[in-house]
BAFI-3210 file (N, C-alpha, C; in Angstrom, 3 decimals, decimal comma, padded with zeros to 6 digits):
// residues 291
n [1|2|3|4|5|6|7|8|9|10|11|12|13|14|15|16|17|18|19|20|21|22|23|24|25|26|27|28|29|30|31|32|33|34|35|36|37|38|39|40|41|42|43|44|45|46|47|48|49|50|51|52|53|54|55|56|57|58|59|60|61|62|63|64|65|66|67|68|69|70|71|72|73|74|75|76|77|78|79|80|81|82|83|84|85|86|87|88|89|90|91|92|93|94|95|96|97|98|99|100|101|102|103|104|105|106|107|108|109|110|111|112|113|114|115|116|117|118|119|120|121|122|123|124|125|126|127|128|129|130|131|132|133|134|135|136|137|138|139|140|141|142|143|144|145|146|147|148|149|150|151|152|153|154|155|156|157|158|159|160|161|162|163|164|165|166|167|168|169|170|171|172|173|174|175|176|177|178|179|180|181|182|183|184|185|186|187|188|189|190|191|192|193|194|195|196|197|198|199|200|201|202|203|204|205|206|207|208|209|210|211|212|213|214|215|216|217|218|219|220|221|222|223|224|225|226|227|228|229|230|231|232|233|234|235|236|237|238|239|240|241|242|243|244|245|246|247|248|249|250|251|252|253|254|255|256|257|258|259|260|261|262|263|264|265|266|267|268|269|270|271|272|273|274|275|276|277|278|279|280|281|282|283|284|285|286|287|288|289|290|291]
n.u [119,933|119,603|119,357|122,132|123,497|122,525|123,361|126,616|126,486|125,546|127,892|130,011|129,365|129,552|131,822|133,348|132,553|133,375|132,191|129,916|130,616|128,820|127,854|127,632|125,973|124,085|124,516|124,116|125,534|127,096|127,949|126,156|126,822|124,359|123,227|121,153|120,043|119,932|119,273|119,922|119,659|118,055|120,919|122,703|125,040|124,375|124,312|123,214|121,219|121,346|118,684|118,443|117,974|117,595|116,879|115,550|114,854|111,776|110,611|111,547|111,669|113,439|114,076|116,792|118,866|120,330|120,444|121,772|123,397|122,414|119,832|119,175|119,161|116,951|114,648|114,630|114,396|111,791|110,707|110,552|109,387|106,887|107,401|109,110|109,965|110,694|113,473|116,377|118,473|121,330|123,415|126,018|128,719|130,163|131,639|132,296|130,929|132,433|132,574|130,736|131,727|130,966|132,253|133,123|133,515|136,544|138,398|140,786|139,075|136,252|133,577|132,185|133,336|134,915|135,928|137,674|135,998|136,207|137,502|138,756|138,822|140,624|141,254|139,093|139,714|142,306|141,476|140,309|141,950|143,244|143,655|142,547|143,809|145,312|145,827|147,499|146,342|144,966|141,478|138,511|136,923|133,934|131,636|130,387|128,762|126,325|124,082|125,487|127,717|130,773|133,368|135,780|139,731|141,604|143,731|145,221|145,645|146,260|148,759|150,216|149,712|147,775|146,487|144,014|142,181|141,519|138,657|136,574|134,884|131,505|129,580|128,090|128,795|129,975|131,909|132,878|134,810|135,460|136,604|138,616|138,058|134,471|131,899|129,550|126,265|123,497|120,654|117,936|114,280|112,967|113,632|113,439|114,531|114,827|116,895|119,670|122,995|125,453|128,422|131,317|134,454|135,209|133,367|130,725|127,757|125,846|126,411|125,281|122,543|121,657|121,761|119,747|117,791|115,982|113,387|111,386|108,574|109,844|110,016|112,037|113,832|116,695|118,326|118,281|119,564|120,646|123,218|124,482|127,168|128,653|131,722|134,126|134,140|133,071|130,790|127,506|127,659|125,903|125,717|124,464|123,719|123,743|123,172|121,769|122,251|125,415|124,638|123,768|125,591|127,747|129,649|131,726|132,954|131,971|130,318|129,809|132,028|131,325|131,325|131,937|129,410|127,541|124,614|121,805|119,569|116,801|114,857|111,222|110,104|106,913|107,157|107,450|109,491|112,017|114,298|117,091|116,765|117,540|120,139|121,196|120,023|121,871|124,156|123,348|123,674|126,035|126,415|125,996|123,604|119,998|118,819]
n.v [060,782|060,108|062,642|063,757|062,632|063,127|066,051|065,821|064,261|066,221|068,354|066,529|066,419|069,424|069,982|068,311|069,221|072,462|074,294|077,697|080,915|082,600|084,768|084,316|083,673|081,294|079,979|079,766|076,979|076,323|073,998|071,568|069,394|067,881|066,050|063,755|062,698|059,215|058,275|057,403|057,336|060,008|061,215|063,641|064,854|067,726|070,016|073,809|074,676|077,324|078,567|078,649|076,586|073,301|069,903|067,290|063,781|062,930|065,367|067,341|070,155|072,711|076,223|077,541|079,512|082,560|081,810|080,898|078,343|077,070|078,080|076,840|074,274|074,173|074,907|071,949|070,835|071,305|070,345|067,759|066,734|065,505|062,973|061,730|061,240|063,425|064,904|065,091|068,156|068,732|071,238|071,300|073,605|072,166|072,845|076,108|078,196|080,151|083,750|086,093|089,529|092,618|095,551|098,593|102,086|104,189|102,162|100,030|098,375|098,183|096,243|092,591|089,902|086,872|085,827|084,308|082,114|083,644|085,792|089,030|092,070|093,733|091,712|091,651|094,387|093,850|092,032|093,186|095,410|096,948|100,194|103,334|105,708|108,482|111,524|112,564|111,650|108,206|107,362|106,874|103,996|102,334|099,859|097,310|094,668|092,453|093,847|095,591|098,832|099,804|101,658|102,021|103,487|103,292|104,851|103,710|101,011|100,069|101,551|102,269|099,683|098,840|096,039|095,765|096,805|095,765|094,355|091,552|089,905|088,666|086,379|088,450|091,005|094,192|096,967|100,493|102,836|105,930|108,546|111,819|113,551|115,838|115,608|116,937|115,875|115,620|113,986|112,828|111,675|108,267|107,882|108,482|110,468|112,777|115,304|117,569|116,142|114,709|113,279|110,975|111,662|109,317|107,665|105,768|104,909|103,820|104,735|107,161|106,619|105,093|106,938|109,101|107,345|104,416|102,922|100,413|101,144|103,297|102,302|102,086|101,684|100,075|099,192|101,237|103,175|106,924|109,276|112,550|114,196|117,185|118,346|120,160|123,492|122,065|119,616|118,648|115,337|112,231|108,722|105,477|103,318|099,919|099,863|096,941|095,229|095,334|095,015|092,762|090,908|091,549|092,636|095,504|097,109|098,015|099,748|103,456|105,925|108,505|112,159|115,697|117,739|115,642|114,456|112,614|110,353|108,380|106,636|105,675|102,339|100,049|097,456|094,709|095,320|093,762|094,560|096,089|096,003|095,278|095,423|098,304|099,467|098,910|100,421|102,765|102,815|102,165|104,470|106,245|106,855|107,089|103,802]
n.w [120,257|117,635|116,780|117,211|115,529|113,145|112,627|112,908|110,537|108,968|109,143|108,388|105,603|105,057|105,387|103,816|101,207|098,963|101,092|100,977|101,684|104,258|103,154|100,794|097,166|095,937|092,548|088,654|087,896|089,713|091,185|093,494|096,514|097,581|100,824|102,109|105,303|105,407|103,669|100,558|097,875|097,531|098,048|096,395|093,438|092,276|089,198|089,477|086,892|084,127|084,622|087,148|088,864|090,424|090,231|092,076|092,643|093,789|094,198|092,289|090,413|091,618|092,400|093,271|092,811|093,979|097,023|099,911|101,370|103,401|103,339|101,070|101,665|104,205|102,340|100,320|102,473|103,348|100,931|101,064|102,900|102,645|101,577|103,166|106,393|108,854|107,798|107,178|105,935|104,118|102,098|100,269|098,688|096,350|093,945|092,580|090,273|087,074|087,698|086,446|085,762|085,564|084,363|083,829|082,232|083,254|081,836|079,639|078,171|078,720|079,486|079,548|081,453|082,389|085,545|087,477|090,932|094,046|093,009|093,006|093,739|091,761|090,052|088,319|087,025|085,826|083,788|082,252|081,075|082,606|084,375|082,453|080,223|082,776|084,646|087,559|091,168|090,897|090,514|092,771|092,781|092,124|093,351|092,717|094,890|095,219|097,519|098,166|097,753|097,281|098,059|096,614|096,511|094,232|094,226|096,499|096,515|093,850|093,475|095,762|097,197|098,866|099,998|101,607|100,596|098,476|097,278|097,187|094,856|093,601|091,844|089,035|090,285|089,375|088,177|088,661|086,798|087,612|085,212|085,255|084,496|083,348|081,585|079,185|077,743|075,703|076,267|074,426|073,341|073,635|076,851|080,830|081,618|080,288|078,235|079,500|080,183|082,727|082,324|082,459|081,524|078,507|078,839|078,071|075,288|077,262|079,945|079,866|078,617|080,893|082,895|082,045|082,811|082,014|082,036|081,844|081,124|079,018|076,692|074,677|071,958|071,697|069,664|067,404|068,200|067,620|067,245|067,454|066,771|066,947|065,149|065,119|063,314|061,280|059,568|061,165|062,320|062,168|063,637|063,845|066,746|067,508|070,581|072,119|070,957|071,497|075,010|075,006|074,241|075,781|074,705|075,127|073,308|071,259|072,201|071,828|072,946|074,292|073,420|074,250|074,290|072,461|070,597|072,059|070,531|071,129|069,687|070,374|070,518|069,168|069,810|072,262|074,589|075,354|077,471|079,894|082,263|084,559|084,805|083,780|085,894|087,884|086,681|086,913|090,264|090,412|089,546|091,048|091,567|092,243|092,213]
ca.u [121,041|119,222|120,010|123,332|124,154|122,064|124,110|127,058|126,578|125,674|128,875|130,828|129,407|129,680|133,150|134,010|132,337|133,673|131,044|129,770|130,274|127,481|126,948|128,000|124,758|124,301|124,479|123,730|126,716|127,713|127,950|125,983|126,523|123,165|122,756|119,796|120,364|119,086|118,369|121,112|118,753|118,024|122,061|123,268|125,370|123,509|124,263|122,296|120,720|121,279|117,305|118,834|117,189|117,615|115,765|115,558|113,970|110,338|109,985|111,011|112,471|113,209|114,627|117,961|119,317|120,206|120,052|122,536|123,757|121,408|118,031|118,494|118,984|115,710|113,776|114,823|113,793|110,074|109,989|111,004|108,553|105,457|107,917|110,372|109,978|111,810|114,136|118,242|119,207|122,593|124,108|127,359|128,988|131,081|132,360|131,577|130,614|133,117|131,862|130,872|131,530|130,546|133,608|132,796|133,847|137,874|139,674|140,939|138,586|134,882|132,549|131,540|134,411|134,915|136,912|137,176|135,707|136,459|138,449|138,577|138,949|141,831|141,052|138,561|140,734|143,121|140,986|139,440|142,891|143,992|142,699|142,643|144,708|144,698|146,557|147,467|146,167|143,919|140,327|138,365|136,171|133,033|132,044|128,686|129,113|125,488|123,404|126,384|128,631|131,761|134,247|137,970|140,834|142,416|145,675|145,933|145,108|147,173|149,926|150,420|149,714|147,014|146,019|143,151|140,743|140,983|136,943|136,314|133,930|130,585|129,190|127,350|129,230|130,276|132,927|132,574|135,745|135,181|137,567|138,633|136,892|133,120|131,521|127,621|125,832|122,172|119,633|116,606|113,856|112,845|114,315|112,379|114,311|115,461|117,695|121,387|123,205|126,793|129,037|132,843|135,042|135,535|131,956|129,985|126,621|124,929|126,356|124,321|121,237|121,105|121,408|118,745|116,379|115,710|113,036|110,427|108,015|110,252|109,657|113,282|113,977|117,738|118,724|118,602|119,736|121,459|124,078|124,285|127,847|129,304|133,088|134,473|134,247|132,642|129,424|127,546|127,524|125,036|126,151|123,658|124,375|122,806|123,384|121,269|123,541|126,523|124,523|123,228|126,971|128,612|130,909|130,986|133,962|131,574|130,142|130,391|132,595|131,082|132,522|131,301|127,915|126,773|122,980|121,878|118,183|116,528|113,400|110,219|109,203|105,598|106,816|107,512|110,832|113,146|115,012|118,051|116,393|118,183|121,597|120,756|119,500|123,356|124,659|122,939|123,731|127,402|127,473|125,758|122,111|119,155|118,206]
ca.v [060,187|060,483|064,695|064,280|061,737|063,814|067,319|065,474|063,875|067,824|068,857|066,065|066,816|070,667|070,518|067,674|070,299|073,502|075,438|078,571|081,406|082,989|086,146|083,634|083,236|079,914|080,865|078,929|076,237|075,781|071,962|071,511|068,636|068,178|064,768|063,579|061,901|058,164|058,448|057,358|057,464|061,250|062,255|063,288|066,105|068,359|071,293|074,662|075,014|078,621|079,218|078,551|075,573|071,828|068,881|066,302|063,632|063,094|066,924|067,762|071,581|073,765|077,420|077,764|080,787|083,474|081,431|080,491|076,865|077,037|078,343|075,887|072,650|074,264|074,641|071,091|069,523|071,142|069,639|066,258|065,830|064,623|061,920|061,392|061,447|064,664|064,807|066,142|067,912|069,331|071,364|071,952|073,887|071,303|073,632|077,350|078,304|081,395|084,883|087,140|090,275|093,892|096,648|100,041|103,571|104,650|101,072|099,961|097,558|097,981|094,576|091,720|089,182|086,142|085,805|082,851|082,223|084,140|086,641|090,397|093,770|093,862|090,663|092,405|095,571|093,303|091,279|094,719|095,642|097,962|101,642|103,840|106,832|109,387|112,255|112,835|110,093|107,439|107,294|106,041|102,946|102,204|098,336|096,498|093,202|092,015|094,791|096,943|099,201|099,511|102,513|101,856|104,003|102,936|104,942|103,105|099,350|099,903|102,255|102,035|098,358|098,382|094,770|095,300|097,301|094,582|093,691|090,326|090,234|087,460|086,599|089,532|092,366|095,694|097,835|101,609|103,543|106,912|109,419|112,860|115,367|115,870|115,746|117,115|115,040|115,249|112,483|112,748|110,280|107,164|107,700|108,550|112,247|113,957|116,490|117,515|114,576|115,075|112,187|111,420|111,789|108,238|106,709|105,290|105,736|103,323|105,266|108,236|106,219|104,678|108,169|109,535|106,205|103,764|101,881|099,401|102,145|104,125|101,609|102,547|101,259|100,257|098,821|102,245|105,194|108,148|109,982|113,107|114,942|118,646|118,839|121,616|123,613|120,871|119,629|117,694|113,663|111,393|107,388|104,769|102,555|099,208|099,390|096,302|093,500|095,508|094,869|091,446|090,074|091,860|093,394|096,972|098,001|097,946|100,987|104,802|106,549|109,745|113,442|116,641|118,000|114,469|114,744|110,987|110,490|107,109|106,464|104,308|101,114|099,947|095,887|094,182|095,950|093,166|095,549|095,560|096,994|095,209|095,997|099,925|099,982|098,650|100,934|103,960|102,328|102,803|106,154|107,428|107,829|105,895|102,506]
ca.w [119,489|116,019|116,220|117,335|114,280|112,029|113,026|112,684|109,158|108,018|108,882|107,678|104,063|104,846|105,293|102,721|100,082|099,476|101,769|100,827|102,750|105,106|101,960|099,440|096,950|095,052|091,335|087,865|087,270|090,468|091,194|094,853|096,761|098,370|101,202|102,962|105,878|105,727|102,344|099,651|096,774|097,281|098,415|094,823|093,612|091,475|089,160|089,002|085,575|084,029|085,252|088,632|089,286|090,383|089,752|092,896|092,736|094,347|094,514|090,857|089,923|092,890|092,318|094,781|092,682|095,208|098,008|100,945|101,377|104,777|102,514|099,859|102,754|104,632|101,105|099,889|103,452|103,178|099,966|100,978|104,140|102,141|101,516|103,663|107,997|109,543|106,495|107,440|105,246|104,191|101,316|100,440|097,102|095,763|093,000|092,291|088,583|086,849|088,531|085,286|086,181|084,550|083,908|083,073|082,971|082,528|081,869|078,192|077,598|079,137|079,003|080,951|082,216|083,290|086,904|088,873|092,195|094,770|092,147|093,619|092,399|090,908|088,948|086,826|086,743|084,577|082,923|081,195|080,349|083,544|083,981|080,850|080,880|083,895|085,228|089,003|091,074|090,216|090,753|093,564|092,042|092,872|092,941|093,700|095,767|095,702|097,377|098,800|096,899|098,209|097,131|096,917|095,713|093,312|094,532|097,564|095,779|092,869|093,500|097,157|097,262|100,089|099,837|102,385|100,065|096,865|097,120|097,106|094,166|093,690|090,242|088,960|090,444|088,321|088,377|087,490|087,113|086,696|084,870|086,389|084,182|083,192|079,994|079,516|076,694|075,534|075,725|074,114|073,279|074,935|078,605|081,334|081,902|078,746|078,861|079,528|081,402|082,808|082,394|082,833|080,051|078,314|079,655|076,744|075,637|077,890|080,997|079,208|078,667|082,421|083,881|081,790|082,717|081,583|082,683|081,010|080,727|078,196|075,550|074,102|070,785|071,899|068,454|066,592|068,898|066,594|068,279|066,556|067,023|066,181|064,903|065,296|061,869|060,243|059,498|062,138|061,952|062,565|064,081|064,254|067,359|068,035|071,786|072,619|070,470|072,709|075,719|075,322|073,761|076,717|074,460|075,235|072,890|070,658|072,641|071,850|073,520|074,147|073,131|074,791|073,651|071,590|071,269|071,880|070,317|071,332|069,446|070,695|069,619|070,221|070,115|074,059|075,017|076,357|078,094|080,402|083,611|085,837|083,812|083,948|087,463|088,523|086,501|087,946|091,277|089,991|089,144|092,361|091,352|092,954|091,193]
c.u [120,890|119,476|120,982|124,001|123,886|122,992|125,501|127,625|126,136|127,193|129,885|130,924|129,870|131,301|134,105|133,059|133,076|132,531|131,345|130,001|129,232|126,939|127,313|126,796|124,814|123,967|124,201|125,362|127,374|127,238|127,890|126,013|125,424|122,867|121,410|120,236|119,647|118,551|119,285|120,759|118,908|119,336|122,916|124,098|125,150|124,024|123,278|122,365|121,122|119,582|117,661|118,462|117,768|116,826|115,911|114,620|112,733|109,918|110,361|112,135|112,418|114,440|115,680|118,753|119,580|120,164|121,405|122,662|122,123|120,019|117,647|118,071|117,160|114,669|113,751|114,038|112,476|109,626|109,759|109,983|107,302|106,021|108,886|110,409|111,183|113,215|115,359|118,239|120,336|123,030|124,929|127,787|130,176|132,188|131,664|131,832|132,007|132,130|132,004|130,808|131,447|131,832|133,326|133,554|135,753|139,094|139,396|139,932|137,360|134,022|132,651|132,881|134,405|135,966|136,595|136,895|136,640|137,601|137,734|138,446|139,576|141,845|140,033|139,232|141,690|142,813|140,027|140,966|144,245|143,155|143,285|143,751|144,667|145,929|146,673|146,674|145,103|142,847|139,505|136,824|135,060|132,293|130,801|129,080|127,386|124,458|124,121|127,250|129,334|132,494|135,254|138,440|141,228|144,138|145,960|145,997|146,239|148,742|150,631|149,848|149,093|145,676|144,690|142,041|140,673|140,158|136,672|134,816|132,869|130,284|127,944|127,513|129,494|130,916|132,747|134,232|135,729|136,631|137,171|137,714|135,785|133,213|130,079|127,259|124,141|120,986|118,410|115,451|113,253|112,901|113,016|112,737|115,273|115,481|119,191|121,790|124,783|127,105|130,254|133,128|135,175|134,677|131,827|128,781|125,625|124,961|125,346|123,411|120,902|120,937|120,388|117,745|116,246|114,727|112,074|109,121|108,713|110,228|111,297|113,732|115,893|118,863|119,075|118,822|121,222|121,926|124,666|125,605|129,037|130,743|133,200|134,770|134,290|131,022|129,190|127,216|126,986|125,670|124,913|124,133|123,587|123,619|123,143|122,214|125,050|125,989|124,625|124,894|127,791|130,047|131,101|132,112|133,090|130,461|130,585|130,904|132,100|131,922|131,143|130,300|127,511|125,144|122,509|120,331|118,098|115,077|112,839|110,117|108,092|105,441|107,342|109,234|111,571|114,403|115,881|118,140|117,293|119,757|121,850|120,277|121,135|124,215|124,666|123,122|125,269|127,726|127,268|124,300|121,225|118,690|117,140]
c.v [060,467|061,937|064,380|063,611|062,606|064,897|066,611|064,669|065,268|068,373|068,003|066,032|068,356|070,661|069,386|068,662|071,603|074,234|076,528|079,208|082,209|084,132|085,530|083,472|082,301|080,535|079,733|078,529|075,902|074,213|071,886|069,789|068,211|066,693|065,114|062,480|060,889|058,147|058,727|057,761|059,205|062,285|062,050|064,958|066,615|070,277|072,531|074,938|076,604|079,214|079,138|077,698|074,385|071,082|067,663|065,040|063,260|064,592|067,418|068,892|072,036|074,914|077,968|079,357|081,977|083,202|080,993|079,194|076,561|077,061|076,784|074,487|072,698|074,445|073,049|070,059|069,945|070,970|068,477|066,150|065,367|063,072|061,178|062,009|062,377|064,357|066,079|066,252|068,759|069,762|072,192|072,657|073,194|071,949|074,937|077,416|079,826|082,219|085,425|088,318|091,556|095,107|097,733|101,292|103,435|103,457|100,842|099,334|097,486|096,539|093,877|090,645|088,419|085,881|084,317|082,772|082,523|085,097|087,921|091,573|093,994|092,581|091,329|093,915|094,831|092,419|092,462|095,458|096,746|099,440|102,439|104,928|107,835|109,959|112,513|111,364|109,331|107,233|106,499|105,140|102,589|100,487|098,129|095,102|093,193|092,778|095,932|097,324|099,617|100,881|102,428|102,692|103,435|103,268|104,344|101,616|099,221|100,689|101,671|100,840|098,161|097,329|094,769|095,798|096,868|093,873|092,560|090,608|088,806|087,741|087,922|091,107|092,928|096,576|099,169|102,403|104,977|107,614|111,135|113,376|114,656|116,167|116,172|116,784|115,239|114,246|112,732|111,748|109,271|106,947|108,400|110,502|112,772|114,931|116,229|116,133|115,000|113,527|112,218|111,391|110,264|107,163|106,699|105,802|104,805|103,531|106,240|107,840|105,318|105,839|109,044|108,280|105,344|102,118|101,236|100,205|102,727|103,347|102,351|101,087|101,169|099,514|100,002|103,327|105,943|108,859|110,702|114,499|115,918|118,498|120,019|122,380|122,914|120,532|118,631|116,285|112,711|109,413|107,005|103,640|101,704|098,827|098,426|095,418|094,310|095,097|093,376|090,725|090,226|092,394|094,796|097,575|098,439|099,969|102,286|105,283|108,164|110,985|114,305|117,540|117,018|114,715|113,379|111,137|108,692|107,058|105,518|103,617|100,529|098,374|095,683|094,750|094,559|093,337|094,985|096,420|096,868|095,721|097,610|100,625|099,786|099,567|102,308|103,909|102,355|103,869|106,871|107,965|106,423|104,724|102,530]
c.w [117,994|116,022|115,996|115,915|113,138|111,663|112,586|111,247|108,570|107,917|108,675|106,006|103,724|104,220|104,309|101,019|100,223|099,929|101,757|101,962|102,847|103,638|100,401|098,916|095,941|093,569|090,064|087,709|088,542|090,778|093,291|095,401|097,508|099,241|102,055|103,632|105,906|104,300|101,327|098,378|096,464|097,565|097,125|094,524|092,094|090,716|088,701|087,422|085,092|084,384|086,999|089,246|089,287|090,102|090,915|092,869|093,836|093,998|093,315|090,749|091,431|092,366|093,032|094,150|093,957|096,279|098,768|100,776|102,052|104,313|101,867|100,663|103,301|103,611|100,874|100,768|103,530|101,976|100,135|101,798|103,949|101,813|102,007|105,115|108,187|108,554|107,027|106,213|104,848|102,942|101,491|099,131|097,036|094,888|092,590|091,113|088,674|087,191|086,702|085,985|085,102|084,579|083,212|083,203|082,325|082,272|080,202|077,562|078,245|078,495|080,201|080,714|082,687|084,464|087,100|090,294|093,015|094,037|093,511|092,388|091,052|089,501|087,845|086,448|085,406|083,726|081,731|080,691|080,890|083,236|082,675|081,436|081,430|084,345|086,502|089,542|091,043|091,137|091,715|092,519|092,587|092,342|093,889|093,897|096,393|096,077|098,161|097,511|097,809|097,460|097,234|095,805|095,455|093,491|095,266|097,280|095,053|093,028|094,807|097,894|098,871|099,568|100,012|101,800|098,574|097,144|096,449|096,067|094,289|091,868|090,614|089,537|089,305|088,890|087,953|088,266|086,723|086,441|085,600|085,838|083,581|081,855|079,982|077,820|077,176|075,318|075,462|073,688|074,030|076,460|079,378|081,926|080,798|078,887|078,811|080,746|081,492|082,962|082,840|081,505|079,796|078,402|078,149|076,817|076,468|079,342|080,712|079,645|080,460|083,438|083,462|082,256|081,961|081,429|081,635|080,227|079,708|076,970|074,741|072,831|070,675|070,285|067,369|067,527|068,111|067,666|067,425|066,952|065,930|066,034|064,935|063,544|060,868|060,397|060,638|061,415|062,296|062,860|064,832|065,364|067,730|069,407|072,082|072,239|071,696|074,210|075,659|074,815|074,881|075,933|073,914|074,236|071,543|070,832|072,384|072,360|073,024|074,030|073,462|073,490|072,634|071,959|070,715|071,272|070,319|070,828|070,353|069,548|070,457|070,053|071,794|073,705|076,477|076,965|078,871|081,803|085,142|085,793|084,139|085,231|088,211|088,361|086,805|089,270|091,329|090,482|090,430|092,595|091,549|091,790|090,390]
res [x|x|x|x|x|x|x|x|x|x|x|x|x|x|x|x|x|x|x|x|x|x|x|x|x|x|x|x|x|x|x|x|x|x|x|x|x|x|x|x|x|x|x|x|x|x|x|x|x|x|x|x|x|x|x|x|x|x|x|x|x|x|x|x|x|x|x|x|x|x|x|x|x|x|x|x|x|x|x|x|x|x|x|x|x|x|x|x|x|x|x|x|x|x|x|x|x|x|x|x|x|x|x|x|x|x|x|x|x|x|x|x|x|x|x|x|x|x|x|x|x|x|x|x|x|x|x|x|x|x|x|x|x|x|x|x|x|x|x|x|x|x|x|x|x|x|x|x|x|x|x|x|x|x|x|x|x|x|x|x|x|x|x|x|x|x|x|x|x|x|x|x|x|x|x|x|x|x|x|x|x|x|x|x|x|x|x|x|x|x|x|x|x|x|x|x|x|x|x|x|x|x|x|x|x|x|x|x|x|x|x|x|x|x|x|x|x|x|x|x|x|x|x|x|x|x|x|x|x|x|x|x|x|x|x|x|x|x|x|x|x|x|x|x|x|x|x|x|x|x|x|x|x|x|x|x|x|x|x|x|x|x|x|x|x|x|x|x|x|x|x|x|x|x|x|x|x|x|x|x|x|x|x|x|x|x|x|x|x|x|x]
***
């Protein structure tokens, strides 16, 4: 009788919360309702910290970031059982936090975005300002949802209004749109493969610098990289770019827009490089090139 009551009071909180779904991952700001059966004291509704963390009490901080409704309930109840006999327990997401999402590549306005839960494709498509400008038809998009990337045309989404491939996005997805034609740009410096790098036309320079590398090892001095480009019957021109304040602000307009043959130079620096590995691994995970 005590299961069937127990089972029964889970899914009367499940389904009076909004419950996540099964690839849904709990994120900072969402507002969880979390009960314990038999136990009023500890059934409270709690939101994730930006470290990703709760605070319950008896058991203190616990880390639910990344985690399923189902994880965080079975984490929470082998915290509780030093204090609390065979401990139900049940969470639900009460309220999901805004999804930030990442926008790159051929739309007006590249940067990070806020959507609202359960936003799609197309929601950060127009929250970046729509695709940039393109001849013949539009580009197939390539879009990370977590640890899949997904590829949708764009002609059949946007033009030809096929509903069924607007990608349900999660916080922390990224959008890369590429443009038709190629560009080949030099990176030298810091990265981990220096050398010619082909891009699309319209990419910035932190598509550049993620396809040359960019890992923790390269000690990259992302505050001063010189980007050093030829006019045509003119002298060449040197532009200092502090990529990193564009990374860390999320506001990429701030970003170079590359022009064919730019020769990027990224010095070292020999202080702790609080780098943007995981940022640069997505974005190589974008374009088509291993993480």
């Amino acid at each position: 009788m005590r299961r069937f009551i127990s089972a029964l009071f889970a899914l009367t909180i499940l389904l009076g919360a909004r419950c996540a779904l099964a690839d849904t991952a709990i994120a900072p700001g969402d507002v969880l309702d979390v009960q314990v059966f038999g136990e009023t004291a500890l059934s409270q509704q709690l939101t994730v910290a930006p470290d990703g963390s709760i605070s319950l009490p008896l058991v203190g901080r616990l880390v639910v970031r990344g985690m399923s409704t189902t994880q965080a309930s079975t984490l929470i109840a082998a915290s509780l059982k030093r204090y609390v006999r065979e401990p139900n327990v049940a969470v639900g997401i009460k309220t999901e936090a805004a999804y930030t999402v990442l926008v790159l590549g051929n739309v007006k306005a590249p940067g990070r975005y806020t959507i609202q839960p359960g936003g799609r494709l197309s929601d950060a498509l127009a929250a970046a300002g729509g695709i940039g400008p393109t001849s013949g038809p539009l580009p197939v998009a390539r879009v990370s949802v977590g640890d899949q990337i997904h590829e949708v045309s764009l002609e059949g989404l946007l033009r030809k209004g096929d509903v069924t491939s607007d990608v349900r996005l999660q916080n922390a997805s990224a959008v890369y749109v590429p443009a038709p034609a190629t560009i080949r740009v030099r990176v030298l410096g810091a990265v981990d493969h220096p050398g010619d790098v082909d891009v699309n036309e319209g990419d910035r320079l932190a598509i550049a610098v993620a396809k040359a590398g960019n890992s923790s090892s390269a000690n990259a001095d992302l505050n001063h990289i010189r980007v050093t480009r030829r006019a045509p019957g003119g002298p060449p021109t040197v532009t200092e770019v502090n990529l990193y304040h564009a990374l860390q602000d999320g506001d990429l307009s701030s970003d170079l827009v590359l022009a064919p043959d730019d020769v990027i130079f990224i010095p070292e620096t020999k202080k702790k490089v609080d780098g943007f590995g995981l940022l640069f691994g997505t974005i190589r995970r974008l374009v088509g090139l291993p993480f």
